[in-house]
C-alpha positions as CSV (number, residue, x, y, z in Angstrom):
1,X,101.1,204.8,-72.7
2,X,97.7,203.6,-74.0
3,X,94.7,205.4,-74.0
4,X,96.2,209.2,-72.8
5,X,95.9,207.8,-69.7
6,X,99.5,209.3,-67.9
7,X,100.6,207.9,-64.7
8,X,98.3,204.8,-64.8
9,X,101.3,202.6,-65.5
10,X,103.3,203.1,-62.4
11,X,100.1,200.9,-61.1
12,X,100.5,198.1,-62.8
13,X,103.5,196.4,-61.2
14,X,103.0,192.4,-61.3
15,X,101.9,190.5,-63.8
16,X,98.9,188.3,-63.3
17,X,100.4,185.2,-64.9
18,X,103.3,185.2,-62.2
19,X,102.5,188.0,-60.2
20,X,100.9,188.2,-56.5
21,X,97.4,186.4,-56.1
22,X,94.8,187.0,-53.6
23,X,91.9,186.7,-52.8
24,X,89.3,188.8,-50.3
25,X,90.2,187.6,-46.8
26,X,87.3,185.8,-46.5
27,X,88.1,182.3,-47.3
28,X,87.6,182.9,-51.4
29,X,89.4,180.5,-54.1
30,X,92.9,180.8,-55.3
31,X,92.1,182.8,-58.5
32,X,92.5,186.7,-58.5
33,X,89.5,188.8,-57.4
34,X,87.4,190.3,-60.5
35,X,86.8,194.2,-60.3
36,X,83.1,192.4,-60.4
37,X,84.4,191.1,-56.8
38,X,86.1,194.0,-55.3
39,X,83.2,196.6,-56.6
40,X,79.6,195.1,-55.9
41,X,77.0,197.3,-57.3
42,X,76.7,197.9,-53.5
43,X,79.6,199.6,-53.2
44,X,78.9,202.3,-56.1
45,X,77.7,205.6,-55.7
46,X,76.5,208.0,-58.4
47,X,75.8,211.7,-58.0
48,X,77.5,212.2,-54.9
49,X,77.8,215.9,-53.8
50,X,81.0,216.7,-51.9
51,X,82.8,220.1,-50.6
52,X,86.4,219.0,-50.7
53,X,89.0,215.9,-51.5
54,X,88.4,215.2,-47.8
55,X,85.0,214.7,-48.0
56,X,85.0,212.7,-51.1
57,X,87.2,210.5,-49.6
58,X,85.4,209.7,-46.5
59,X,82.2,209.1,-48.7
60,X,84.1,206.3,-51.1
61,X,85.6,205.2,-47.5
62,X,81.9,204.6,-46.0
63,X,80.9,202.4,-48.7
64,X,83.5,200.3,-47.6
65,X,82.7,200.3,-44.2
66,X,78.8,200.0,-44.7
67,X,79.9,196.7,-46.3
68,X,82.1,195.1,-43.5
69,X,85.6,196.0,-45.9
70,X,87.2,197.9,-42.7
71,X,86.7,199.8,-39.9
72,X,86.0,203.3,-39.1
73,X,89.6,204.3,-38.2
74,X,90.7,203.0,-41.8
75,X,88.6,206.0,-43.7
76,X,90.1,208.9,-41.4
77,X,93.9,206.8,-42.3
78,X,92.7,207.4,-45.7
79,X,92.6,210.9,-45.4
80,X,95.5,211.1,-43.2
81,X,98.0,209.5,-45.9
82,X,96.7,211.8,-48.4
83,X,97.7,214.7,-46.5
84,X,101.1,213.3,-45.5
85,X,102.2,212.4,-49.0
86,X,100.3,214.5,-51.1
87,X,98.1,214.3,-53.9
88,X,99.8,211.3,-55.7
89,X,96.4,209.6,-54.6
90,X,94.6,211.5,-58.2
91,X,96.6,208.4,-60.2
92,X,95.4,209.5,-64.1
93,X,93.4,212.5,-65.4
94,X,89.8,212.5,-63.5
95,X,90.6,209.7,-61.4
96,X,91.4,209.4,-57.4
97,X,92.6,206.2,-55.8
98,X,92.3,206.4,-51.9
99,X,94.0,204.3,-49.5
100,X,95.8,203.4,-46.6
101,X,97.9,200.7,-45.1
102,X,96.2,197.3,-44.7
103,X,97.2,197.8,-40.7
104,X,94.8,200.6,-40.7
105,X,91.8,198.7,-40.8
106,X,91.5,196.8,-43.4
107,X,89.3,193.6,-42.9
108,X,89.0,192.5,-47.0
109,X,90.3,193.4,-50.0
110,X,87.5,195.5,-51.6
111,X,86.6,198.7,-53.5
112,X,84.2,201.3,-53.4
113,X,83.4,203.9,-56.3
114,X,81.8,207.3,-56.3
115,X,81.0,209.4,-59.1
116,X,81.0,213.0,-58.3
117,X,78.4,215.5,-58.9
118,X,80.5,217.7,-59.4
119,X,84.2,217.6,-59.8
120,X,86.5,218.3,-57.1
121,X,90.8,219.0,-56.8
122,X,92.8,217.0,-55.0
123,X,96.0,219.0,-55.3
124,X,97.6,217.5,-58.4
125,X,98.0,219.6,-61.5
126,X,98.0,216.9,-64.1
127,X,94.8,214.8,-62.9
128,X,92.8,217.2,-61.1
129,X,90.0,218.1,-61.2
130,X,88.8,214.1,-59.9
131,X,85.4,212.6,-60.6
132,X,85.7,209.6,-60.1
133,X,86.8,208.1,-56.5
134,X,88.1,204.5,-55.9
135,X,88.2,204.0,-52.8
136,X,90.6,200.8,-52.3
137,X,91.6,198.4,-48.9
138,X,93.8,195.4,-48.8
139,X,94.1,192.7,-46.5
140,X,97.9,192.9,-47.2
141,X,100.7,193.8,-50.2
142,X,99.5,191.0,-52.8
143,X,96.0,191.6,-52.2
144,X,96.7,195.5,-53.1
145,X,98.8,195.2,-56.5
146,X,95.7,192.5,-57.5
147,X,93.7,195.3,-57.0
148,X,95.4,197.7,-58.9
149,X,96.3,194.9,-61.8
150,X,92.2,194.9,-62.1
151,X,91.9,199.0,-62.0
152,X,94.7,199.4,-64.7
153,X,93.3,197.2,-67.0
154,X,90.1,199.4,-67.1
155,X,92.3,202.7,-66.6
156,X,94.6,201.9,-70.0
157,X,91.1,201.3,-72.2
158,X,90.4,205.0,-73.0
159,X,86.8,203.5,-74.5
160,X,85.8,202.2,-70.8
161,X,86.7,205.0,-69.3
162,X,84.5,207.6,-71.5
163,X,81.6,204.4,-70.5
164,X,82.9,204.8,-66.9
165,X,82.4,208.7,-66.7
166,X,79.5,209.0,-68.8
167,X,77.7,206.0,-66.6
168,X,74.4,207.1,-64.9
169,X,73.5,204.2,-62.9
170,X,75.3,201.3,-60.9
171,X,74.4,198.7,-63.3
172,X,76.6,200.6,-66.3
173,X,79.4,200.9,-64.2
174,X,78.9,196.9,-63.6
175,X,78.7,197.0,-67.5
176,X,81.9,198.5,-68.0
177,X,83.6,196.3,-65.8
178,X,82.5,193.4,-67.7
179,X,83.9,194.6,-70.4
180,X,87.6,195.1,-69.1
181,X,87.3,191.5,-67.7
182,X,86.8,190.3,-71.4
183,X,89.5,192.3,-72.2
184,X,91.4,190.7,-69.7
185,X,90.4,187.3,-69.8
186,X,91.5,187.5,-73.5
187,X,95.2,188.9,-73.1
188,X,95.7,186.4,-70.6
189,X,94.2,183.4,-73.0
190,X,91.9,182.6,-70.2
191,X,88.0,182.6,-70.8
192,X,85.1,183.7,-69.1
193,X,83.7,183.6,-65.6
194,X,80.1,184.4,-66.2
């Protein structure tokens, strides 16, 4: 696996050139959602100060509610399938991916990020202790692995992710993810969007 990054690949399981497409739920173009798309600078939250797992996911779940992404029940469905199933939700060293079933709640395909003050465990040996929270809701299945397609591309860059951890404001986050389009955009022989 690239970048010492274990576990990230189990993510990635379409590929964008034939895999699921999808857009936010709102009516957007054919094309595949940019993390640029799923993670306004509105959604990203620096220096956030949290007692558990629980709490850290409830804040990365509010961002997405403060933005229209889903409804209150969705955050506490969140929470609820990382106690049922565990701590498979802290996907690579540092690194928590929340979410719940697009049935929950879910009103768009969107993201939501927090950086943690200071890091908390979520239960899994390998990845703990997390920092960084993604808090993710699809409108159904394709619109999820889209998602994830955009997240491992930025997971498997070990270079982005020291940007991504070191980042102090919401614009350097916004940075980072303009980097791991190019990177995208250029495997995939496509140019870019800017």
């Amino acid at each position: 696996m690239d970048g010492g990054r274990p576990g990230v690949a189990r993510i990635m399981t379409a590929d964008s050139s034939g895999g699921p497409q999808a857009t936010s739920g709102k009516g957007a173009s054919d094309r595949p959602l940019s993390l640029r798309e799923l993670l306004p600078s509105e959604r990203i939250r620096l220096d956030v100060r949290v007692g558990s797992w629980r709490e850290a996911i409830r804040e990365a779940g509010k961002l997405l509610l403060q933005s229209g992404a889903v409804t209150p029940e969705y955050i506490e469905a969140m929470v609820k399938v990382a106690e049922e199933l565990g701590p498979y939700i802290a996907i690579a060293p540092g690194i928590a991916l929340p979410h719940a079933s697009s049935e929950a709640g879910a009103k768009q395909t969107a993201l939501s990020l927090i950086k943690l003050a200071e890091p908390v465990d979520f239960g899994n040996a390998d990845n703990d202790p997390v920092r960084l929270v993604f808090g993710l809701a699809a409108v159904d299945h394709a619109a999820h692995i889209v998602a994830l397609q955009a997240l491992a591309e930025l997971f498997l860059s070990k270079d982005l992710m020291q940007q991504l951890f070191s980042a102090t404001s919401a614009r350097s986050v916004i940075d980072v993810f303009r980097q791991a389009e190019k990177i995208l955009d250029k495997r995939h022989g496509h140019g870019p969007e800017d």
